[in-house]
N, C-alpha and C positions, 0 to 999 in steps of 0.2 A: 504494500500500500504506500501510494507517492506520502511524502512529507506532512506535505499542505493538506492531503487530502479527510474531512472528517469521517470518524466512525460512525456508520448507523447504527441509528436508535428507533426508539418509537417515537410519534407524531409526540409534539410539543402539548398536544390537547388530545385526550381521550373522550370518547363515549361513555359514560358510566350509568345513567340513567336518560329511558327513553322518554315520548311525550305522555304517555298513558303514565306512568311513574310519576313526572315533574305535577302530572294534574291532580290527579290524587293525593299528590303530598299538598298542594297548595290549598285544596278543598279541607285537608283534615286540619290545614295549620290554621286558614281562616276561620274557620268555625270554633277552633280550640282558643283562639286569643281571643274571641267575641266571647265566649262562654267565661272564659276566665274575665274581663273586663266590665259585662255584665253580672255572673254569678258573687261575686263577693261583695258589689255593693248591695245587694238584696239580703247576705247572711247580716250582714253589721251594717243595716240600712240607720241602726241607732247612731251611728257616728259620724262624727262631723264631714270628714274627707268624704264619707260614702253619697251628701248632697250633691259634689261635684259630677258625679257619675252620674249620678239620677238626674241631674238637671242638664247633662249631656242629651238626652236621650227625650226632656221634653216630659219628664215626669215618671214616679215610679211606673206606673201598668205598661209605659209604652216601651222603659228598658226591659220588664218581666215578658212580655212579648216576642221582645227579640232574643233574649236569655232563651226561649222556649224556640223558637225557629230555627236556631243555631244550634240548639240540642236535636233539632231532628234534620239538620243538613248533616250534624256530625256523624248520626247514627244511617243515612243514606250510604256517606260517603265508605264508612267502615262494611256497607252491606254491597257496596260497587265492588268495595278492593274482594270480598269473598269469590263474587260474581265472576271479576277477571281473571283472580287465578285459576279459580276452576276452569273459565274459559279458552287461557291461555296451555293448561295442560294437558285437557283434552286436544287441542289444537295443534299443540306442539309435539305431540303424539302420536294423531295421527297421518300428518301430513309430511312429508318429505322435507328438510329443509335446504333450502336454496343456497348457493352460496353468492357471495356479494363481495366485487371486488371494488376496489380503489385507486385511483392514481395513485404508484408508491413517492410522486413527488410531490403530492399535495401534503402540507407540515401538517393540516387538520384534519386528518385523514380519520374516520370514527373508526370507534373499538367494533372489531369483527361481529358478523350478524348474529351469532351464539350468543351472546352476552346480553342479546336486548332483544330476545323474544318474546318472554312475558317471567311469569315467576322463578327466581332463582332457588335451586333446592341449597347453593352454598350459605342460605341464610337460616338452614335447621340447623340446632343447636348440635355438638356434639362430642366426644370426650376430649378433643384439640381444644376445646374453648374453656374448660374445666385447666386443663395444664397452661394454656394461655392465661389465666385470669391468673393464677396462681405465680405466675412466672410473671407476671407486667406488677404484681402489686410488688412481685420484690424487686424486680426494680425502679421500681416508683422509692421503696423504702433504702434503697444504694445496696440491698443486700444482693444484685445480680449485675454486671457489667455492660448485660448490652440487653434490650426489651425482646421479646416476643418474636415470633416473623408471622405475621398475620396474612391469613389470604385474601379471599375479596371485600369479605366482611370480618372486621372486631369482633372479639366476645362483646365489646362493651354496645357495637350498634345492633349486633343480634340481641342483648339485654334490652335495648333502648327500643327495639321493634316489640318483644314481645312484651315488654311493659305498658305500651301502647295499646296493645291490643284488649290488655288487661284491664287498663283505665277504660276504653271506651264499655267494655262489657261492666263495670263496676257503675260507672257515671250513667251508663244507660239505663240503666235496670234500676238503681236509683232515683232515677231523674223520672222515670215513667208510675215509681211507686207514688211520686211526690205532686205527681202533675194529677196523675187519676185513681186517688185513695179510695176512691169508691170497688176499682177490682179487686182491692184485699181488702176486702171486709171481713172475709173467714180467717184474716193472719192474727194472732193478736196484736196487741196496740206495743207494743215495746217490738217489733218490729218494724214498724213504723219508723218508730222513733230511731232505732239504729237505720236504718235505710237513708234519714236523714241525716245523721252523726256522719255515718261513710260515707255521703255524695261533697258534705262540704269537705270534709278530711283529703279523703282522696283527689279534692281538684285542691288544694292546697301542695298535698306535695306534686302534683302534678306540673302544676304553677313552679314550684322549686325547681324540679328537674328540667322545668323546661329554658328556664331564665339562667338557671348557675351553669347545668351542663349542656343541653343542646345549645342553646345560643353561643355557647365559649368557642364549642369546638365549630360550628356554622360560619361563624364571623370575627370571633375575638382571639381565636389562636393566632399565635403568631405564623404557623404554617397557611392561612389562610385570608387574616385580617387584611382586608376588612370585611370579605364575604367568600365564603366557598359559589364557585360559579355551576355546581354539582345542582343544587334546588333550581336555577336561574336555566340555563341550558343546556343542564346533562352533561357537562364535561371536567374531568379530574386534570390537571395539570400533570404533567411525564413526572415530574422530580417528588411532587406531591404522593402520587402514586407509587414512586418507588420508596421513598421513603416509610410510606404508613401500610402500603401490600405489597411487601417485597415478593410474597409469594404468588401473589397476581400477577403481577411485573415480570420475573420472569415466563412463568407461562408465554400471556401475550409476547414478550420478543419473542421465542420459537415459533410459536405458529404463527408472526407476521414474517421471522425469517421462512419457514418454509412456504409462504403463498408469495414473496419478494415484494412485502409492504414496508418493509424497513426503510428510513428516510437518513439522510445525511444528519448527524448531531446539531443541534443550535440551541444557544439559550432562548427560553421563553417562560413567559407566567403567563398569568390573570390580566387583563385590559382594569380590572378593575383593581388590583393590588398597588396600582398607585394612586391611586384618585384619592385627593387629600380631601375635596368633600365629602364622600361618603363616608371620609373616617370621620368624619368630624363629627357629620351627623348619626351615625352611628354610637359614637363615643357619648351624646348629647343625650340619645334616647336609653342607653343602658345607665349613664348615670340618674335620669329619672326614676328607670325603673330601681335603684338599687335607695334613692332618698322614698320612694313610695313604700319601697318595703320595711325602713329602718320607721318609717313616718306612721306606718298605717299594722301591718300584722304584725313586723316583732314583738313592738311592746303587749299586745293584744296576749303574744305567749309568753310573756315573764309577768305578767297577773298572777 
């Protein structure tokens, strides 16, 4: 190989998530920040900050309204995502898959058609993620030298999925006990009563995890700040992806080496990894939310 000449790599921008993926995530994210922005001024509607909210909206009944609308876009969009995978497995089952090529000189050249046909089975849980999770916490703790080697998915975002799934089944099923108490009438009444204890519980820590750890790693890591471009248009950055699925990474170089999708090296990022507005505003809206919470629920739990 001449001098000058660079090594091939993979495209500087991958495919990691398709448009049926990006839409589903945005329907669950939009209904979940409405639920959460709605649902808490209605628990602590006694408190002062919870007027602000309420008179966003033009009055309690008409935020309770949308509190209830958004509880049933959420509970659609959780019964779409059932719908597609079942759909996409029968599909992808029975039908022959095609193969799909690329210009190997195009730099944005997407991830091979396998990877974005509809549901991934690499996001069942399995004893790799049990010795992963165990192996990243000690190095989190300095007691191991170098982390994990993760494949397409983390233990922590196969956690973060099937915790999801868990919250909408918990918030659902609550939400429906508390909307139409008249169908359990034969439950007893402390039933009830817990049904309501876990709806607000549960979207509390949900509220947590969504704010401390998905937001961090989406937008605030420094691997990604100020937004992973993954939710936006389905694509992971090369170095990104070597980095956090080394074991993905290599895969994909083999089988782009043997289809001769490989592309000449170049540095590249995010278009948006420099834009100092959106760090700004970004940095603007999580400091809000971080004075909302010191403002409004902490104190509420050291009562």
């Amino acid at each position: 190989m001449a001098a000058n000449q660079k090594a091939l790599e993979l495209p500087v921008k991958i495919q990691r998530f398709n448009l049926q993926q990006r839409f589903q995530h945005a329907g669950m994210a939009i209904s979940v920040l409405m639920l959460i922005i709605t649902g808490f001024p209605i628990k602590y509607a006694a408190q002062d900050w919870a007027q602000y909210a309420v008179n966003l909206f033009g009055g309690f009944e008409n935020m309770f309204h949308v509190h209830l609308a958004f509880g049933v876009i959420m509970i659609l969009c959780a019964l779409y995502h059932v719908i597609w995978l079942a759909y996409s497995f029968v599909t992808s089952r029975n039908k022959e898959r095609k193969p799909v090529t690329y210009s190997p000189t195009d730099a944005f050249t997407k991830i091979s058609h396998e990877y974005n046909r509809g549901p991934d089975i690499a996001m069942m849980p399995s004893y790799k993620d049990v010795r992963d999770a165990i192996q990243h916490i000690q190095y989190l703790l300095g007691l191991r030298p170098d982390p994990p080697q993760f494949d397409r998915y983390t233990w922590l975002e196969k956690f973060e999925y099937f915790a999801v799934i868990w919250g909408v089944i918990v918030m659902g099923f609550s939400g429906i006990m508390l909307w139409f108490p008249q169908l359990f009438v034969f439950w007893p009444r402390w039933a009830l009563d817990v049904g309501r204890v876990v709806h607000t519980n549960e979207a509390f820590v949900a509220m947590l995890a969504l704010v401390v750890g998905h937001f961090f790693a989406a937008h605030f890591s420094p691997k990604v700040f100020p937004t992973s471009r993954v939710w936006w248009d389905g694509t992971i950055n090369r170095e990104h992806l070597k980095e956090e699925h080394p074991l993905e990474y290599d895969r994909l170089v083999q089988e782009y080496k043997a289809k001769g999708m490989l592309v000449p090296d170049g540095e590249g990022h995010s278009p948006f990894s420099q834009s100092l507005p959106l760090m700004v505003v970004e940095l603007i809206i999580y400091v809000a939310i971080f004075i909302l919470l010191l403002w409004t629920f902490i104190p509420m739990l050291l009562v």
